[in-house]
C-alpha positions as CSV (number, residue, x, y, z in Angstrom):
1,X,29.4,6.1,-17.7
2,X,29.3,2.0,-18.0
3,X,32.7,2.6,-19.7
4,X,33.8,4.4,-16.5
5,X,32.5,1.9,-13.9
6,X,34.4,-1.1,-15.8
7,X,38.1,0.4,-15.5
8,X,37.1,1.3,-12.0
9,X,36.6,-2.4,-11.4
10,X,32.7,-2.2,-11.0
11,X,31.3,-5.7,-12.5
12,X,29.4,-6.2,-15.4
13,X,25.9,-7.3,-13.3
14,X,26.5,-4.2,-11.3
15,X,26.0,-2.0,-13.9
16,X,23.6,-3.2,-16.3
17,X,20.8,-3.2,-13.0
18,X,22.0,0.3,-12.5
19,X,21.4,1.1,-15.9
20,X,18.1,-0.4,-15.5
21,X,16.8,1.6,-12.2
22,X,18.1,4.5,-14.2
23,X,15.5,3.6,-17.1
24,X,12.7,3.3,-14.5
25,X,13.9,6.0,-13.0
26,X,13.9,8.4,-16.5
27,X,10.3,7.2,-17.0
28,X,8.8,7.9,-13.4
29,X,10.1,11.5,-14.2
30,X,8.9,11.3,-17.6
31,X,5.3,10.5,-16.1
32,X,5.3,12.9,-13.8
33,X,5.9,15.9,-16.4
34,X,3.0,14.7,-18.2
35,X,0.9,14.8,-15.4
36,X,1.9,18.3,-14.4
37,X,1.6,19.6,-18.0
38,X,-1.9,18.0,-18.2
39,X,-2.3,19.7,-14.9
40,X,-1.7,23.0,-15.8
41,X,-4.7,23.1,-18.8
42,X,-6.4,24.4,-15.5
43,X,-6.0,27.8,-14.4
44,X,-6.3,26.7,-10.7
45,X,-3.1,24.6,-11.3
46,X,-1.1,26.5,-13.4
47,X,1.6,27.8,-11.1
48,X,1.4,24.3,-9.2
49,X,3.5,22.1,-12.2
50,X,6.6,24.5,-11.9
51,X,6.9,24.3,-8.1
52,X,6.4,20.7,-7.8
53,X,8.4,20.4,-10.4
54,X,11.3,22.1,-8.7
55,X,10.4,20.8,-5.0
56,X,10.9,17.6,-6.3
57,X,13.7,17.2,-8.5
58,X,15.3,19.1,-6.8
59,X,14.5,16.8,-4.0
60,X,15.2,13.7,-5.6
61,X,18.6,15.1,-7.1
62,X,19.6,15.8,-3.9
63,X,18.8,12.8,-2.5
64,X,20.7,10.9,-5.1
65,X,23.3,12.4,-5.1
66,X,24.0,12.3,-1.5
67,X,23.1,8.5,-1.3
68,X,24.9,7.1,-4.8
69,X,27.7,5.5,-2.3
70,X,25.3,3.4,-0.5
71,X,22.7,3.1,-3.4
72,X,26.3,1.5,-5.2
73,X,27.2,-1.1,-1.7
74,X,23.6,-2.2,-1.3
75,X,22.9,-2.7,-5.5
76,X,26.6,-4.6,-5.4
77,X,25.5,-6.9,-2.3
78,X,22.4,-7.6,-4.1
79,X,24.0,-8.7,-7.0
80,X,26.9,-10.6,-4.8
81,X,24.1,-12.4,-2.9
82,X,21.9,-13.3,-5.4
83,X,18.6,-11.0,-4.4
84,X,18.7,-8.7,-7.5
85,X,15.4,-10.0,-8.1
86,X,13.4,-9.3,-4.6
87,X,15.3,-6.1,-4.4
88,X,15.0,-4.5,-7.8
89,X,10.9,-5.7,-7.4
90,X,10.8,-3.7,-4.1
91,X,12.6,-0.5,-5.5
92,X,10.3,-1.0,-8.4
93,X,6.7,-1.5,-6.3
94,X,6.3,2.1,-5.5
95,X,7.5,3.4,-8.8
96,X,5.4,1.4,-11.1
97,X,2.1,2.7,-9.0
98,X,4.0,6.1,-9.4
99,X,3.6,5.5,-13.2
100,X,0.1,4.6,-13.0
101,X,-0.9,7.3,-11.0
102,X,0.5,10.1,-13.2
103,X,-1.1,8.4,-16.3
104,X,-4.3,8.5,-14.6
105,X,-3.9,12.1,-13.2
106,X,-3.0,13.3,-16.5
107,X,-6.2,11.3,-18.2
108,X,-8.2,12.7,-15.4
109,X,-7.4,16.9,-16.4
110,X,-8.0,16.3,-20.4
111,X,-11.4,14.1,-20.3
112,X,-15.0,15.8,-20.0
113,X,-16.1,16.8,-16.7
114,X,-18.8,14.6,-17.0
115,X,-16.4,11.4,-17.0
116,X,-16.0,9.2,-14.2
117,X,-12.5,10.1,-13.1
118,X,-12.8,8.5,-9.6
119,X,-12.9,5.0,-10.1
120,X,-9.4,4.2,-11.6
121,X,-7.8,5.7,-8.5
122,X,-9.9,4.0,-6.1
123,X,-9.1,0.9,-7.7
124,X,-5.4,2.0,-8.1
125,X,-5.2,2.3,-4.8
126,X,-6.5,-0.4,-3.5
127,X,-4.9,-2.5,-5.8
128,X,-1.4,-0.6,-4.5
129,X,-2.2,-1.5,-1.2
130,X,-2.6,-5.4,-2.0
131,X,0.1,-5.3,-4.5
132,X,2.2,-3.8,-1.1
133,X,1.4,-6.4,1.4
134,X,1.7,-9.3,-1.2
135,X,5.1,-8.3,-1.7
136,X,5.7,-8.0,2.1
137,X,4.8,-11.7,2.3
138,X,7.0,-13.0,-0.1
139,X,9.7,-11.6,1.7
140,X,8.7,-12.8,5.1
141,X,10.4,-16.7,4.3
142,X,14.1,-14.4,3.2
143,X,13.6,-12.5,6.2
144,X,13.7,-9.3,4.3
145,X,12.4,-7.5,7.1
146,X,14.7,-3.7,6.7
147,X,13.3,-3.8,3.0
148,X,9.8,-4.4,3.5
149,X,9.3,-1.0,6.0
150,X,10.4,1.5,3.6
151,X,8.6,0.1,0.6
152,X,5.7,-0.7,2.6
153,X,5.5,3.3,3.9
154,X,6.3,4.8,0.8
155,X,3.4,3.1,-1.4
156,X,0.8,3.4,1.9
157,X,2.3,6.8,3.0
158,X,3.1,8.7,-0.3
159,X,1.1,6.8,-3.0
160,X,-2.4,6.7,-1.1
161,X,-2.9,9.6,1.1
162,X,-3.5,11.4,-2.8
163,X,-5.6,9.3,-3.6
164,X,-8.1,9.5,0.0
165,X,-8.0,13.4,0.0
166,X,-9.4,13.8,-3.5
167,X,-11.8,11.1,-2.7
168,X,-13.8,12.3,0.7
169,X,-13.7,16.2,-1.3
170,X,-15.4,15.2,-4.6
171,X,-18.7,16.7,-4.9
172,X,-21.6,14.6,-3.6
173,X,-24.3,14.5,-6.8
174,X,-23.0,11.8,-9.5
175,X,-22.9,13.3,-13.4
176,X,-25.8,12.1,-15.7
177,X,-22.8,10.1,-17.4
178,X,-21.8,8.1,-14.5
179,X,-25.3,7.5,-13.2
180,X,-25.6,5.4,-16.7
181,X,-22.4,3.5,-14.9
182,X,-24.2,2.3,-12.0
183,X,-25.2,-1.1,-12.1
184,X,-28.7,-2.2,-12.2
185,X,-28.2,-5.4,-9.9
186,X,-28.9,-4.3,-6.5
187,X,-25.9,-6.3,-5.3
188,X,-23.6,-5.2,-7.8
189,X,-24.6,-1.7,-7.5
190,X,-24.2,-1.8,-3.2
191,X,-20.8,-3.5,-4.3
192,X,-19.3,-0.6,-6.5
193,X,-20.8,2.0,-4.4
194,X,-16.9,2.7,-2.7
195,X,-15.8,2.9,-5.9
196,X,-17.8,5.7,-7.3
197,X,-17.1,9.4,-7.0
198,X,-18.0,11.5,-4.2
199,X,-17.4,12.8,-0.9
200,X,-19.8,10.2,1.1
201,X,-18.7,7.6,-1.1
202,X,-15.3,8.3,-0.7
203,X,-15.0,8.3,2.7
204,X,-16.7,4.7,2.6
205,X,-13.5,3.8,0.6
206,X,-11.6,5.5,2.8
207,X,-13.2,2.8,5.4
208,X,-12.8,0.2,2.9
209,X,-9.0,0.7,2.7
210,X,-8.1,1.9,6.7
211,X,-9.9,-2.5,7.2
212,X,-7.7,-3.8,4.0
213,X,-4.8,-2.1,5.5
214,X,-4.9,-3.3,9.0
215,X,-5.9,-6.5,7.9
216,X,-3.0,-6.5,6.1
217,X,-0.4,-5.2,8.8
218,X,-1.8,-7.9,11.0
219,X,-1.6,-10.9,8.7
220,X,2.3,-9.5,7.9
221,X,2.7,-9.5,11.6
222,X,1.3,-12.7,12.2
223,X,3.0,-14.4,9.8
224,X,6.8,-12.3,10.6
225,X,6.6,-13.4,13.5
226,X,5.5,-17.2,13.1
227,X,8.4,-17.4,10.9
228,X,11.0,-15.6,13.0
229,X,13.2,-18.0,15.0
230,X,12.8,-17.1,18.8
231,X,16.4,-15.9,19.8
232,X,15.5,-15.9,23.8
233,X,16.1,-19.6,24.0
């Protein structure tokens, strides 16, 4: 393929980042298989790996397909303009969490019942949702701002809603294992109590993230628009 691209007058840069969002792109699908082949150890989930499976693929085959043309202009003006850097960590944001989240959901099907299986995604998640808006304000002095929506809706929209729908549905009572998890500190104990499973709990989180996340989206704005010259004058 590389061989292809060079007597077609594609540039050396050009292809080795391609190259390199194919990579991250192999190993967000490789992640993903794991976590529906974990998945289907339940019985309740056993027809649910093959659909997904072929919903999104199939989806995302599509979808690149369709788009290489423009995914090719956009990666070459990167590279022309010097923004490989800002651009490839913005294709990579929700990806990476992607990767994280099927490692999780594949720990969460093989360990004990009794396990604390909640946590890591509440954390996950709110660390997606910092990691998000962080990357949002870098961009805000490059004026990024046609970037930052997509990335900003696919790691909020896609990557969290999961994560708040299996956290305000876990059952209530905590397992003898977790309770030993609880801190004794009253403090500490009021602290991590968003971060512990159950349904109460969870939608506390839920509360948790709804403030981190319009916080967020009005710092971003604040700051957008501080920075954006006024054009009426």
């Amino acid at each position: 393929m590389a061989l292809t691209y060079l007597l077609r007058g594609v540039d050396v840069p050009t292809i080795s980042l391609l190259i390199l969002l194919a990579t991250v792109g192999c190993l967000c699908t490789t992640s993903i298989a794991v976590a529906l082949g974990a998945a289907s150890v339940s019985a309740r989930f056993r027809a649910l790996p093959t659909l997904l499976a072929f919903l999104s693929l199939g989806t995302l085959t599509i979808a690149l397909a369709s788009g290489m043309y423009w995914i090719h202009r956009a990666v070459e003006r990167a590279v022309r303009l010097g923004e490989v850097g800002e651009i490839l960590l913005g294709m990579s944001l929700p990806v990476l969490l992607t990767l994280a989240l099927a490692a999780m959901i594949a720990s969460a099907f093989l360990s004990h019942p009794y396990e604390n299986r909640s946590t890591r995604f509440r954390v996950l998640g709110l660390v997606g949702v910092l990691g998000t808006f962080l990357w949002a304000g870098l961009n805000i002095p490059h004026r990024h701002s046609s970037e930052v929506g997509p990335v900003m809706a696919a790691t909020l929209g896609v990557f969290v809603f999961p994560i708040l729908l299996f956290a305000v549905t876990e059952p209530a009572a905590l397992s003898p294992r977790v309770r030993t998890l609880v801190p004794r500190r009253p403090l500490l104990a009021l602290l991590s109590l968003p971060f512990l499973p159950g349904g109460g709990r969870g939608m506390l989180y839920t509360i948790l993230l709804a403030v981190t996340t319009l916080g967020g989206a009005a710092l971003y704005s604040a700051l957008l628009y501080g920075t954006t010259p006024d054009r009426t004058r």
